[in-house]
Backbone as CSV, one residue per row, in Angstrom:
resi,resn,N_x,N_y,N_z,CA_x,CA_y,CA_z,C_x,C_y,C_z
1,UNK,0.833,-1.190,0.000,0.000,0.000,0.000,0.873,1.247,0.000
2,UNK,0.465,2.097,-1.060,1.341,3.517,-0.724,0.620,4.680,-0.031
3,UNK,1.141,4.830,0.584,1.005,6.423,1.114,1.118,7.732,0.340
4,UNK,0.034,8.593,0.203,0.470,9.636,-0.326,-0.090,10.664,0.576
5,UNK,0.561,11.962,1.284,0.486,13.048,1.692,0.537,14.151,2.006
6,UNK,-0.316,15.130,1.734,-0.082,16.690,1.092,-0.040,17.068,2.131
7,UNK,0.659,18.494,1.842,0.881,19.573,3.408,1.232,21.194,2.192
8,UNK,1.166,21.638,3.269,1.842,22.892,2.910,0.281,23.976,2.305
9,UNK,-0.656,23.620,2.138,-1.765,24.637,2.025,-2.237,25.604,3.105
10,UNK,-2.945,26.867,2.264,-3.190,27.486,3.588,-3.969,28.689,2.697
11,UNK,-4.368,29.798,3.493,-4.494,31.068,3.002,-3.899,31.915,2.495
12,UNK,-3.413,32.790,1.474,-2.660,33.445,0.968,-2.987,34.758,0.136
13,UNK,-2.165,35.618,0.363,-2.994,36.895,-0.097,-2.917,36.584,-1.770
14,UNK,-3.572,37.412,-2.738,-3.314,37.415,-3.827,-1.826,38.128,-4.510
15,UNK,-0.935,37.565,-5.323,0.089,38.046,-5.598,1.608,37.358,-4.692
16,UNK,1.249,36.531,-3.551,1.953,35.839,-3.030,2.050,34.489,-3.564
17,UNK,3.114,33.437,-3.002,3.601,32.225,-2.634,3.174,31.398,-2.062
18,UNK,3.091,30.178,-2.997,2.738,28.841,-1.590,3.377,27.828,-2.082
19,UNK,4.345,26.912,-1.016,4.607,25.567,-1.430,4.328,24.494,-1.146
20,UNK,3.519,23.799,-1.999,3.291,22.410,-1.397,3.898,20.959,-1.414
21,UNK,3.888,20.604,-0.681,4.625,19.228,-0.261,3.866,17.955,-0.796
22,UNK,4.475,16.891,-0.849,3.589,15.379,-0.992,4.525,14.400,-0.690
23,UNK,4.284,13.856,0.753,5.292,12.638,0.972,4.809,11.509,0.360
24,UNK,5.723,10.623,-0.342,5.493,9.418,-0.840,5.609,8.374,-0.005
25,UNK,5.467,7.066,0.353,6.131,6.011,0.954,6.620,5.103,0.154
26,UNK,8.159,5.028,0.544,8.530,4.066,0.347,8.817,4.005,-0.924
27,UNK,9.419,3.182,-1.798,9.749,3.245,-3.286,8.770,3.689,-4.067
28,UNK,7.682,4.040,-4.076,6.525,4.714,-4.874,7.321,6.118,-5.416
29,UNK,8.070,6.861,-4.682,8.741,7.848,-5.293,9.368,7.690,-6.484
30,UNK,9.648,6.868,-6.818,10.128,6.644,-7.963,9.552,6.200,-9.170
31,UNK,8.299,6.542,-9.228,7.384,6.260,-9.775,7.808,7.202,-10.770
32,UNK,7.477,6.697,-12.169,7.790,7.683,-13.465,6.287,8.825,-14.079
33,UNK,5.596,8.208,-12.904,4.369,9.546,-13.588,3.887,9.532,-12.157
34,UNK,3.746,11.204,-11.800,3.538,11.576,-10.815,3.194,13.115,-10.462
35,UNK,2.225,13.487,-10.137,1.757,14.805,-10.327,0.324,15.739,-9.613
36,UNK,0.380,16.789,-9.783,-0.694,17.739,-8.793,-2.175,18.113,-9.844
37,UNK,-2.626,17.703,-8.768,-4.425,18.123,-9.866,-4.984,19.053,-8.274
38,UNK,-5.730,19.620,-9.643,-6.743,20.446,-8.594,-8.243,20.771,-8.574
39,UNK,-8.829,20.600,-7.558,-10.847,20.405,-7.463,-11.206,21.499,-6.855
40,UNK,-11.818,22.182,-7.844,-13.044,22.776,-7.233,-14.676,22.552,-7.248
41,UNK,-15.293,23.176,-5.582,-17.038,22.339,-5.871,-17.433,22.547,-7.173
42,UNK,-17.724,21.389,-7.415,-19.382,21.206,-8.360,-18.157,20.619,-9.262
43,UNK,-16.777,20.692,-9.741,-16.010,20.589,-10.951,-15.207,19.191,-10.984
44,UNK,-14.628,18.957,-11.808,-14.002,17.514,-12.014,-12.403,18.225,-11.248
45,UNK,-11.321,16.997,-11.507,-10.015,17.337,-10.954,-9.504,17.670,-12.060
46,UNK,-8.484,18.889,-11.686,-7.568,19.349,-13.407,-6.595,18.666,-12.916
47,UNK,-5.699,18.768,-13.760,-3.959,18.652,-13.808,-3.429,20.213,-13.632
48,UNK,-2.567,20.156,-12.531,-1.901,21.065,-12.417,-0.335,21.637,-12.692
49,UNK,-0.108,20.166,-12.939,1.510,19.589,-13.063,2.216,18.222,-13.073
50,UNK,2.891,18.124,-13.834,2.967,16.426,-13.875,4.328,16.225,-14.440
51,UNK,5.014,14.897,-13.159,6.747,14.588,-14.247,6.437,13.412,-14.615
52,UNK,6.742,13.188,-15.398,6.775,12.281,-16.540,7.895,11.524,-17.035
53,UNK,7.785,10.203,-16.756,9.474,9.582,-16.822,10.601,10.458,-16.079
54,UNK,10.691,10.973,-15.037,11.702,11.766,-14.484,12.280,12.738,-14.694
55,UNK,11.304,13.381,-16.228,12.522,14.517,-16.539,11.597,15.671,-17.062
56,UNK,10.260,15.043,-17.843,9.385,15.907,-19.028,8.335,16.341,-18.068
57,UNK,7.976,17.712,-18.018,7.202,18.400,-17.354,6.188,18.612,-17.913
58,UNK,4.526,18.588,-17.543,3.688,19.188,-18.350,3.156,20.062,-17.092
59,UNK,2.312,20.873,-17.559,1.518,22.300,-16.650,0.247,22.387,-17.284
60,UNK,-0.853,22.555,-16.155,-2.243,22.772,-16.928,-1.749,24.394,-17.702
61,UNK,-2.896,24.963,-18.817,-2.742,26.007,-19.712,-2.832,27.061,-18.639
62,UNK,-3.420,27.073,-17.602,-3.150,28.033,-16.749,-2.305,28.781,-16.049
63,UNK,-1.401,27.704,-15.864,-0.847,27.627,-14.541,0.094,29.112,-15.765
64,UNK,1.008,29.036,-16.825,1.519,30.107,-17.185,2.661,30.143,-17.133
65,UNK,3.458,29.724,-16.442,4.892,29.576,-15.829,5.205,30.297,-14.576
66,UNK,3.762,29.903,-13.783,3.757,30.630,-12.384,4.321,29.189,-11.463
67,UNK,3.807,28.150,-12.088,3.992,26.990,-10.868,5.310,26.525,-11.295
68,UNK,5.596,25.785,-10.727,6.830,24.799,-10.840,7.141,23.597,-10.294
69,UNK,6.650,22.331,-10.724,6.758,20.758,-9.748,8.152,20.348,-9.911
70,UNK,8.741,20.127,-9.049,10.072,19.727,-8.676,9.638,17.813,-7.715
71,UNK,10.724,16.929,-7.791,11.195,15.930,-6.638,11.864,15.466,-6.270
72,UNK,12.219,15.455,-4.889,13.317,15.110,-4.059,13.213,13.499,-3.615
73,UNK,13.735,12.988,-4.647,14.187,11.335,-4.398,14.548,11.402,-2.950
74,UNK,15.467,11.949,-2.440,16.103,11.847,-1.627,15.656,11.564,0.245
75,UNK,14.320,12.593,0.029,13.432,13.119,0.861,11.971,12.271,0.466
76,UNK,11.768,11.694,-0.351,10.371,11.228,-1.051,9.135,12.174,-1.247
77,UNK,9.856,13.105,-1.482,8.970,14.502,-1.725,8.449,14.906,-3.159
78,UNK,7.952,15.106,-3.463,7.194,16.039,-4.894,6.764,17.354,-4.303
79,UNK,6.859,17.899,-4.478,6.850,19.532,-4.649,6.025,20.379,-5.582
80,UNK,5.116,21.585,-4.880,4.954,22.620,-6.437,4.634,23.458,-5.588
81,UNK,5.881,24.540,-6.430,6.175,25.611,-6.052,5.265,26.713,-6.892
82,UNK,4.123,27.726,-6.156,3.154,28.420,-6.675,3.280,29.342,-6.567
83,UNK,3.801,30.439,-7.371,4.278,32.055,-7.295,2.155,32.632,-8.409
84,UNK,2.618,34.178,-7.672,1.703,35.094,-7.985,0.224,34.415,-8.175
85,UNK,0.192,33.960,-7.418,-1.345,33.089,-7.195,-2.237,34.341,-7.223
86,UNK,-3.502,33.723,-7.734,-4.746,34.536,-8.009,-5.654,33.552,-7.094
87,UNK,-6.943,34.753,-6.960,-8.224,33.933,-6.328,-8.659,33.348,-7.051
88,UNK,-8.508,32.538,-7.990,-9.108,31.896,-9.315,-8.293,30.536,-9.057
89,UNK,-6.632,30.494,-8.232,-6.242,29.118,-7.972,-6.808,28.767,-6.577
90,UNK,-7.623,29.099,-6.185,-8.791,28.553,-4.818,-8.969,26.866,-5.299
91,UNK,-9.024,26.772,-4.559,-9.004,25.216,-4.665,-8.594,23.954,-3.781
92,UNK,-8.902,22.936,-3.343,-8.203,21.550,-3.472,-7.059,20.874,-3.942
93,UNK,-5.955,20.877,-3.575,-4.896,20.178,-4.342,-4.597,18.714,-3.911
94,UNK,-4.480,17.697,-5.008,-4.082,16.645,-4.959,-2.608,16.281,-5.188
95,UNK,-2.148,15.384,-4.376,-1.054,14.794,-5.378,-1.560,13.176,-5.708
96,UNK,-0.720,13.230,-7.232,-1.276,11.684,-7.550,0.226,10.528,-8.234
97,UNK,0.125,9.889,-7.797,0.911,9.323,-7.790,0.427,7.447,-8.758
98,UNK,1.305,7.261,-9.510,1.154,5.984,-10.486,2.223,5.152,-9.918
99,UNK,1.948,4.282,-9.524,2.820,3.339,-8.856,2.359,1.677,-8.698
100,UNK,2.993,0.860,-9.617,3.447,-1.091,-9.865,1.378,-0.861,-10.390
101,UNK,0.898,-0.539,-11.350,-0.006,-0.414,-12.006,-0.953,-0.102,-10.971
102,UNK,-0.856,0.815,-10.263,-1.826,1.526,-9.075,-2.231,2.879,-9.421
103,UNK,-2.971,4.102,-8.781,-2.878,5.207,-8.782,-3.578,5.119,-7.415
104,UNK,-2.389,6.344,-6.991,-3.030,6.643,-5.461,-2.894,8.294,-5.463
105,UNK,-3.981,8.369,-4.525,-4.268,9.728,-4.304,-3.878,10.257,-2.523
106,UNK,-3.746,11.430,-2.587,-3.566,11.684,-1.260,-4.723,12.608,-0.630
107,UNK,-5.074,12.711,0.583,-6.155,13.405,0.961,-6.569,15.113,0.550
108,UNK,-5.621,15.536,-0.268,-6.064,16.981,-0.555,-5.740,17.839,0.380
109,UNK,-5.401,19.375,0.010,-4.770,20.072,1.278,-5.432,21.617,0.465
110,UNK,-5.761,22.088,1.097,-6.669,23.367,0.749,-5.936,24.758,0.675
111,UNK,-5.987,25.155,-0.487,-5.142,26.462,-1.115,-6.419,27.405,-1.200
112,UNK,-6.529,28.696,-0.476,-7.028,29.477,-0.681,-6.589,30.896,-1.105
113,UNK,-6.931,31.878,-1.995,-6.086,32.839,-2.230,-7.155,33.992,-2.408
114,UNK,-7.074,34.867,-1.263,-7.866,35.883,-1.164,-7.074,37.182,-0.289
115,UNK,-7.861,38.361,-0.526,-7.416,39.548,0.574,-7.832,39.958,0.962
């Protein structure tokens, strides 16, 4: 069974920073597709960011080149780093993780961006 778990959400003014975290367990980090979606009520989950075989990055059309998903093998971390956030990235964030023909999700960690 893998573990997946988000941290790092919170309130944030508009025009600021947020980074979020996702611990993996255990060799699941090394999983070659692995990545952040995001829910809002009433809506399906987007993609927010995703690595791909370890190296190829994709970004929902939004994001702009505001976000940035990074991971630390080292730490079993995935990362996304969220500059100049708007109240429009309000939301739910997931991390999702593909791992020995699985997909696991982690409980969601709540990004709000208001002033």
């Amino acid at each position: 069974q893998v573990e997946v778990v988000e941290s790092g959400g919170g309130l944030v003014q508009p025009g600021r920073s947020l980074k979020l975290s996702c611990v993996v367990s255990g060799s699941a980090i090394n999983s070659n597709n692995m990545g952040w979606y995001r829910q809002t009520p009433g809506n399906q989950r987007e993609l927010v960011a995703e690595i791909i075989n370890k190296r190829n990055r994709n970004y929902g059309d939004f994001v702009k080149g505001r976000f940035t998903i990074s991971r630390d093998n080292a730490k079993n971390t995935l990362s996304l780093q969220m500059d100049s956030l708007k109240p429009e990235d309000t939301a739910v964030y997931y991390c999702r993780i593909y791992w020995n023909w699985g997909i696991y999700w982690g409980q969601g960690t709540q990004v709000t961006v208001s002033s």
